[in-house]
C-alpha positions as CSV (number, residue, x, y, z in Angstrom):
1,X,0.0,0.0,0.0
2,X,2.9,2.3,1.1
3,X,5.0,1.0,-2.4
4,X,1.3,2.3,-4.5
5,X,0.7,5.6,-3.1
6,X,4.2,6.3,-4.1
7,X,4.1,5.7,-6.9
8,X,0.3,7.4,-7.8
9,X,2.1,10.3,-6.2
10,X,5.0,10.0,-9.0
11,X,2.5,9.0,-11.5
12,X,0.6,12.6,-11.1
13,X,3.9,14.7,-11.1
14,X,5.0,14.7,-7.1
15,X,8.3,14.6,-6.4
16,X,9.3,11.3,-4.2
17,X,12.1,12.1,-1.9
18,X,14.6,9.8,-0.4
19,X,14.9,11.9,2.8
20,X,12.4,14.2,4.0
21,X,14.7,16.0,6.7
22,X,17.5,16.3,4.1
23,X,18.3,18.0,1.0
24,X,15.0,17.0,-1.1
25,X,12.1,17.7,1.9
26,X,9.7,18.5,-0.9
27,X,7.5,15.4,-2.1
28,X,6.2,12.0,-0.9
29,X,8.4,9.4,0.6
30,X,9.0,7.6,3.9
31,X,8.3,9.7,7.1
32,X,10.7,9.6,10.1
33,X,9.7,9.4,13.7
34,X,11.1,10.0,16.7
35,X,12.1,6.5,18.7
36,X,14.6,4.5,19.9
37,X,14.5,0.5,20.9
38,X,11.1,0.5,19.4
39,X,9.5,3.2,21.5
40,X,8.6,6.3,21.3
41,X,11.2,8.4,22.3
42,X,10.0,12.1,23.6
43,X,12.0,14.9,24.5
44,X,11.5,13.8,27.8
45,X,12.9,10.4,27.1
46,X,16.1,12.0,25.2
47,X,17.2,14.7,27.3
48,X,15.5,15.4,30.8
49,X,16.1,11.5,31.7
50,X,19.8,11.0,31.1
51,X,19.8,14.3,33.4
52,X,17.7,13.8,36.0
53,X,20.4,12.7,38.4
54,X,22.3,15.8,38.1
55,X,22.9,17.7,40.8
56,X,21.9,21.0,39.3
57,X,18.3,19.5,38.6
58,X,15.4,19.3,40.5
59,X,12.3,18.6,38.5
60,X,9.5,19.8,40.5
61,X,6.2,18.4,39.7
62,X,2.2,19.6,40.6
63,X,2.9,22.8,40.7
64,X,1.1,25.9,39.0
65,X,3.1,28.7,38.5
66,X,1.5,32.2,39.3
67,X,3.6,34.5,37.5
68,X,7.3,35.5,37.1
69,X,8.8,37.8,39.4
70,X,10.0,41.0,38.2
71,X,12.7,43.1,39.8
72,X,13.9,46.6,38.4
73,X,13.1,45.4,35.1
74,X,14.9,42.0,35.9
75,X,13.3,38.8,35.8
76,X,14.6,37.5,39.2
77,X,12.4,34.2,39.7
78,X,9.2,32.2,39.4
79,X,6.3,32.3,41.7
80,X,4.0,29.1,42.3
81,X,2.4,27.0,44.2
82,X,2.5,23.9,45.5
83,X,0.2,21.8,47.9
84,X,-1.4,25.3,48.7
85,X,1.0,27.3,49.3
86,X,3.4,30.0,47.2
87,X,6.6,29.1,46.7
88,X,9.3,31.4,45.2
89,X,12.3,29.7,43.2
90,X,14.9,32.5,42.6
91,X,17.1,32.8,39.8
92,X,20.9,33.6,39.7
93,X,21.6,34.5,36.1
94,X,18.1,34.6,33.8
95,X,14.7,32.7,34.0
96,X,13.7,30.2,30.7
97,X,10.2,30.2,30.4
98,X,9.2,27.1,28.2
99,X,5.7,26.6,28.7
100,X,4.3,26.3,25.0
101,X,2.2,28.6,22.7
102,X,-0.7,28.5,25.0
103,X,0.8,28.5,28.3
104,X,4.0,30.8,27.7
105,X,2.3,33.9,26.8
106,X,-0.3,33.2,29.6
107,X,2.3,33.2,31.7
108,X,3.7,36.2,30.8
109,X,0.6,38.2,30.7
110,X,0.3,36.8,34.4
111,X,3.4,38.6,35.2
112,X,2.8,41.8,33.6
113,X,4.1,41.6,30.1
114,X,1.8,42.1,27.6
115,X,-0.8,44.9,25.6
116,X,-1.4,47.6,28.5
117,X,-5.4,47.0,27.4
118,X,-5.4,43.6,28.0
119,X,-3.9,43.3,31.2
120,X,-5.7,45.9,32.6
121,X,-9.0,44.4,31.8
122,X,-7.7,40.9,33.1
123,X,-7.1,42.9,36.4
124,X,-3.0,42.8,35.9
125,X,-1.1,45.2,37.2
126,X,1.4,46.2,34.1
127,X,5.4,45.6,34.6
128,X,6.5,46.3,30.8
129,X,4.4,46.6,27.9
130,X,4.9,44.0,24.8
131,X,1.8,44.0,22.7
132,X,2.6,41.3,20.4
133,X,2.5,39.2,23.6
134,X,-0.4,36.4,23.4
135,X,-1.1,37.5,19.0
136,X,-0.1,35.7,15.8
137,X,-1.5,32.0,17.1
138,X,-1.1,29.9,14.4
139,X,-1.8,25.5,14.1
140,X,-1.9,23.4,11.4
141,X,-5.7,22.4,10.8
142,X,-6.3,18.8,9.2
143,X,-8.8,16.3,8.0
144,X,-9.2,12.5,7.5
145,X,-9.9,11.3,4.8
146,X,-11.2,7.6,4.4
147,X,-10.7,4.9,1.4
148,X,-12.0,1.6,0.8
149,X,-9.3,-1.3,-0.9
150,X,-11.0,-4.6,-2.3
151,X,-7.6,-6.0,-1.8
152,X,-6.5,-7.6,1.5
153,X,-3.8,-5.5,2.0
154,X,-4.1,-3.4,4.9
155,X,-3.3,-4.0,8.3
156,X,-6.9,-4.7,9.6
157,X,-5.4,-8.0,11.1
158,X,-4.0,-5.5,14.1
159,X,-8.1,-5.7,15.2
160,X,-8.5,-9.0,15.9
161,X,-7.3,-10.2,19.3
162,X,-5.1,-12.8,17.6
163,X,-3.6,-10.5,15.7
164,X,-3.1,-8.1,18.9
165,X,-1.7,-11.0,20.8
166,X,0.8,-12.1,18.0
167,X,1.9,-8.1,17.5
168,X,2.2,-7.4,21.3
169,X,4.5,-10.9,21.9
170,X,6.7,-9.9,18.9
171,X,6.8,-6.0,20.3
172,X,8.0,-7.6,24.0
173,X,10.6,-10.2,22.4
174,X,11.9,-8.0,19.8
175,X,11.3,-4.9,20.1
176,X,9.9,-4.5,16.1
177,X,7.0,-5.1,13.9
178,X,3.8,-3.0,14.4
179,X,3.9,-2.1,18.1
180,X,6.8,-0.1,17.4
181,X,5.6,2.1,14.9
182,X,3.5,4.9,15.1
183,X,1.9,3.2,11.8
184,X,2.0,6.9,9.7
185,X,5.0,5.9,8.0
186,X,4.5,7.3,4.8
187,X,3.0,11.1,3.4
188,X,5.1,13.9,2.5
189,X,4.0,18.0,1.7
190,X,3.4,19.3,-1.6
191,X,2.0,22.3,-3.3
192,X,-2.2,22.4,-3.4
193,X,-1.4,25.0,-6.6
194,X,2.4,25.6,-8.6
195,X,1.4,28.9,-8.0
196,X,2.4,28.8,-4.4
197,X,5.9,29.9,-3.2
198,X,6.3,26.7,-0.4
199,X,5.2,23.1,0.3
200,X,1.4,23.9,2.0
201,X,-0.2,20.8,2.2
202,X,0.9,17.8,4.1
203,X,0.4,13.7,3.9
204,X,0.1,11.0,6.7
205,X,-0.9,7.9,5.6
206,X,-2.7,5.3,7.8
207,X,-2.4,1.6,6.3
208,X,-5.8,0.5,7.7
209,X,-9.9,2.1,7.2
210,X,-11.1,3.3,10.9
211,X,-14.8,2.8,10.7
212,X,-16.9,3.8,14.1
213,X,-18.9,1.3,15.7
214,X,-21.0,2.9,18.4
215,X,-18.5,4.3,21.3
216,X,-15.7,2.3,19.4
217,X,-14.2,1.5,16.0
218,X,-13.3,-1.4,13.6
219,X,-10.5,-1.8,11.4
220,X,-11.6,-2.7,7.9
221,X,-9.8,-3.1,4.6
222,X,-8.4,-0.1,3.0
223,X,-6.3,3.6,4.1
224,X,-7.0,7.1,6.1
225,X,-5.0,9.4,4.3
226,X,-4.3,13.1,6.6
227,X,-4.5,16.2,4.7
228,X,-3.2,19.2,6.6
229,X,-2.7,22.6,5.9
230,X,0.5,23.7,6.6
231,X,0.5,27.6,6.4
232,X,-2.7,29.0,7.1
233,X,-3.3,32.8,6.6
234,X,-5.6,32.8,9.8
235,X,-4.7,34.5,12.9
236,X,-5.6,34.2,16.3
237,X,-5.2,35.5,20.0
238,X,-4.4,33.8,23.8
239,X,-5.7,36.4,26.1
240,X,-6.2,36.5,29.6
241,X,-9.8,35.6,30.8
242,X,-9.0,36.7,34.6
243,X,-5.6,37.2,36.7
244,X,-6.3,34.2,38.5
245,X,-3.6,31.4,36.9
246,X,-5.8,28.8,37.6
247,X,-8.1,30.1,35.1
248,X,-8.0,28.5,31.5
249,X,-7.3,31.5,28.8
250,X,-9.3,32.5,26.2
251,X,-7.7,30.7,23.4
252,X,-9.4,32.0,19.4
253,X,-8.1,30.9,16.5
254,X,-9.6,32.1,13.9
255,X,-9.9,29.3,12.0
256,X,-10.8,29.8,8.4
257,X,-11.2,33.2,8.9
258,X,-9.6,33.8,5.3
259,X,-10.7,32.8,1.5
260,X,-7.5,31.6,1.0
261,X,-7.8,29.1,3.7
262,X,-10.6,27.5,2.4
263,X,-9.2,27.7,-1.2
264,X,-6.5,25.8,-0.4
265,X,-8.3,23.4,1.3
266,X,-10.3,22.7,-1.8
267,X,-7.4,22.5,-3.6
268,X,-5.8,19.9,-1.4
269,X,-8.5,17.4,-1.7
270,X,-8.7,18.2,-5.7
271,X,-4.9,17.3,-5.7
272,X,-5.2,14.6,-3.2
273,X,-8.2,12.5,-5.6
274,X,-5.6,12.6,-8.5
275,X,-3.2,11.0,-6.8
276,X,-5.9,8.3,-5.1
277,X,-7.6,7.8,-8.2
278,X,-4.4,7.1,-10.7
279,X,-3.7,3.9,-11.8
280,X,-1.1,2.4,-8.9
281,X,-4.0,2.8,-6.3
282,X,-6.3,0.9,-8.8
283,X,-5.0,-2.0,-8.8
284,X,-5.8,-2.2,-5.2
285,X,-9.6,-1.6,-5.9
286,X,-9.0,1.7,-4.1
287,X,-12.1,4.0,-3.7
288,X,-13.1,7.0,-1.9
289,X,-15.5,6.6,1.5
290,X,-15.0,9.9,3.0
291,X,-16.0,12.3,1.9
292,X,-17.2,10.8,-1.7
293,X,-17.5,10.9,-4.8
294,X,-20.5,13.4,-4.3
295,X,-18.6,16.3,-2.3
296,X,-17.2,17.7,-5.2
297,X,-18.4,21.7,-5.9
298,X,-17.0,24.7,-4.0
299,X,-19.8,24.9,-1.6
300,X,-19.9,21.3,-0.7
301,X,-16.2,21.2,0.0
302,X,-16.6,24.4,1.9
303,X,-19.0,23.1,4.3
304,X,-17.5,19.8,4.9
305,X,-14.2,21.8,6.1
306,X,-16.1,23.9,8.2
307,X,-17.8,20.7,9.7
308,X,-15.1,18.2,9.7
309,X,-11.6,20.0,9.7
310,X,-9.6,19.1,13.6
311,X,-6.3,20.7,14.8
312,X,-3.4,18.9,14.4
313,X,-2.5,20.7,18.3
314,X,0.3,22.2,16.8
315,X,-0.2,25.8,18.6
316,X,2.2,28.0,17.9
317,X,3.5,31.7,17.1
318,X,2.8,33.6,20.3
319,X,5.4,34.4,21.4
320,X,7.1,35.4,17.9
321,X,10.6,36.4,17.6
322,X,12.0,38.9,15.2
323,X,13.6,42.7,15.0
324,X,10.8,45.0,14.8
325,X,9.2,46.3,17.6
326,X,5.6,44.0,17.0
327,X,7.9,41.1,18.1
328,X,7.8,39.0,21.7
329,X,11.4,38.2,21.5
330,X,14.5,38.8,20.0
331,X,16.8,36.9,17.8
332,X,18.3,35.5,20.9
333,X,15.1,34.8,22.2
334,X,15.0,37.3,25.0
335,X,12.2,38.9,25.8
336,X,11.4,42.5,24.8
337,X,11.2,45.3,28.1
338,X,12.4,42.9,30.5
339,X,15.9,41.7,31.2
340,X,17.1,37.8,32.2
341,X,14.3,36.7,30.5
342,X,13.9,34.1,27.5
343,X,10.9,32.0,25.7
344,X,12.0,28.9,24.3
345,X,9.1,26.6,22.6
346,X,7.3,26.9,19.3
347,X,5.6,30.1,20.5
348,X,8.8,31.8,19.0
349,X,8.1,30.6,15.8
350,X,7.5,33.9,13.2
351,X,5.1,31.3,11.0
352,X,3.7,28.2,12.3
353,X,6.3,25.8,9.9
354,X,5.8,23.5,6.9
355,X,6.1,20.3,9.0
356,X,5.2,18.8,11.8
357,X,6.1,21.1,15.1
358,X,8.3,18.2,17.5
359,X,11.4,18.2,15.4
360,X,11.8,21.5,15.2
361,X,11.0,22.8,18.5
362,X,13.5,20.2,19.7
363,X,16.0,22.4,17.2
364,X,14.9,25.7,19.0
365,X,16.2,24.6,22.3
366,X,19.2,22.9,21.0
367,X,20.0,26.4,19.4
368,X,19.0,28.4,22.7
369,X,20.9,26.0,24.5
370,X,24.0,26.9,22.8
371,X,22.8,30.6,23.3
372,X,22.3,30.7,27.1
373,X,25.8,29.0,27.6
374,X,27.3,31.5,24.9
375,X,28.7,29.3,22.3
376,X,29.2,30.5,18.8
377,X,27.5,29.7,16.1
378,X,28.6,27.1,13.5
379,X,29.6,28.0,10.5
380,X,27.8,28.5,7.8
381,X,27.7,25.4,4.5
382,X,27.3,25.9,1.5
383,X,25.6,22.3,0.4
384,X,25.7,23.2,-3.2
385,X,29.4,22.4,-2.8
386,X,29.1,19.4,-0.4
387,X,29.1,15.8,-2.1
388,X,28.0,13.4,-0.2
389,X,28.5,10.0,0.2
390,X,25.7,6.7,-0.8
391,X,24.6,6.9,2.8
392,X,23.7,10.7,2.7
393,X,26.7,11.4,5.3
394,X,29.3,14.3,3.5
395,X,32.5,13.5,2.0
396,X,35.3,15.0,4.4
């Protein structure tokens, strides 16, 4: 099934990519994931476990900060609580606020940092003003798409309990075969339109049908194929409902809120049935279950967006970095009007980012990491000039 969709994509004029995190990320091809010893391997699992032994950790846990404290201008530590009572944890050189695109500007906006307007109507008293703080949310929005196969070649066999049984066994002795994959191994981004100036669409493929049955669901012969949009011209807001932490934030995000959006949702599915209707997928007695055959004019698409689209929970952009004075934070991250103070998640993202969000998150606190501790930067490549070797690691 994987082998087929490949080539349909190649058939229709996609570009099918060896590596999609290396010099050819455009296209369809094999997807990677993050795991080690067949698991899934977070950024918990890869970096705050080797550590948590350290003597310069402590990892506190059920806690709800309050706000950050503010000295002079100078972040100087965080204020929470814990089992009831406020706690104060004081810094010695600069305070990291890594909270994500929801909870980062919250947080801020908590502690004084934000649009004068806002704060004031959430009953904040105002420390330094930063009106970008809390603006620019952006996500990646995304619908599933279902397909029937006549040919037995899906992974149903994952539903039935021997099939369970024989995939857990092999996932405990060996550490491979299904349990160990987070099944979307294939998908890739394209363009929805040539016209556009960057990959906006983006693929997970599913090698099984979900069907619901009641509270539950069935496997059944066939694929769900993810379509995503990957740059949306939508733009929405994280304010502060009250200035009591405990209290969720308004989160709006606009969803759809431009033609554009929707036009290139239209376009996705146009570009996705070529590709599931070419030749390769025939042979597999492939056909389209949702949404059908029958969704096929503007209006109808429209509406089935409206009604059907999900978030991907890729929140992001909040907290936006850049030069001018609309931004959160700097180039290094540090936040503007207030000194010993940085953001690093994906809320410093300018634009939400043609992929999926771990990955590159991970990359924005490798590179801040190297920026708290001062190190300079690496060099610059140029990879026109770099041959590599059959492997894709460079010739020295």
């Amino acid at each position: 099934m994987f082998d087929q969709f490949l080539q349909a994509g190649a058939n229709v004029g996609h570009t099918i990519s060896d590596d999609l995190n290396g010099a050819q990320p455009e296209g369809l091809g094999r997807m990677d994931s993050t795991k080690a010893d067949g698991q899934r391997c977070s950024a918990a699992v890869a970096y705050l476990h080797p550590a948590r032994n350290r003597p310069n950790l402590t990892v506190i846990t059920g806690a709800q900060v309050h706000r950050i404290a503010i000295a002079g201008g100078r972040a100087t530590g965080v204020v929470y609580e814990r089992s009831g009572a406020l706690v104060s944890a004081w810094a010695s050189r600069e305070v990291i606020l890594s909270a994500g695109a929801i909870n980062s500007p919250q947080i801020l906006m908590l502690s004084g940092i934000g649009n004068p307007e806002e704060l004031c109507r959430a009953g904040v008293r105002i420390v330094a003003r930063n009106d970008g703080v809390g603006h620019n949310l952006q996500d990646h929005l995304n619908i599933g798409l279902a397909f029937n196969c006549s040919k037995p070649v899906s992974m149903t066999w994952l539903g039935h309990p021997v099939g369970k049984a024989y995939a857990g066994t092999r996932w405990l002795v060996t550490k491979t075969g299904p349990v160990s994959s987070n099944i979307w191994e294939v998908g890739g981004v394209i363009r929805s339109d040539p016209a556009v100036d960057y990959p906006n669409m983006q693929y997970h493929l599913g090698p099984m049908k979900i069907e619901q049955t009641g509270k539950g669901f069935s496997l059944a012969h066939g694929f769900m194929l993810h379509l995503s949009q990957l740059r949306q011209e939508s733009r929405g807001t994280v304010r502060l409902r009250t200035s009591d932490p405990r209290t969720a934030p308004i989160i709006q995000f606009n969803f759809l809120a431009t033609a554009r959006d929707l036009r290139e949702f239209r376009d996705g599915l146009r570009v996705t049935r070529e590709i599931t209707r070419d030749k390769a997928l025939a042979v597999l007695g492939t056909s389209e279950a949702f949404p059908g055959a029958g969704v096929k004019n503007d209006i109808a698409i429209d509406e089935l967006m409206r009604t059907r689209l999900e978030t991907e929970f890729h929140p992001s952009c909040t907290c936006r970095m850049g030069v001018d004075d609309g931004s959160v934070v700097d180039p290094q991250l540090r936040v503007r009007g207030v000194d010993g103070l940085r953001v690093v998640d994906a809320s410093v993202m300018p634009t939400v980012i043609s992929s999926n969000l771990n990955g590159p998150t991970i990359m924005i606190a490798e590179k801040a990491a190297d920026m708290i501790l001062g190190r300079r930067a690496l060099l610059k490549v140029d990879l026109a000039a770099v041959r590599f070797n059959s492997d894709g690691s460079a010739l020295a």
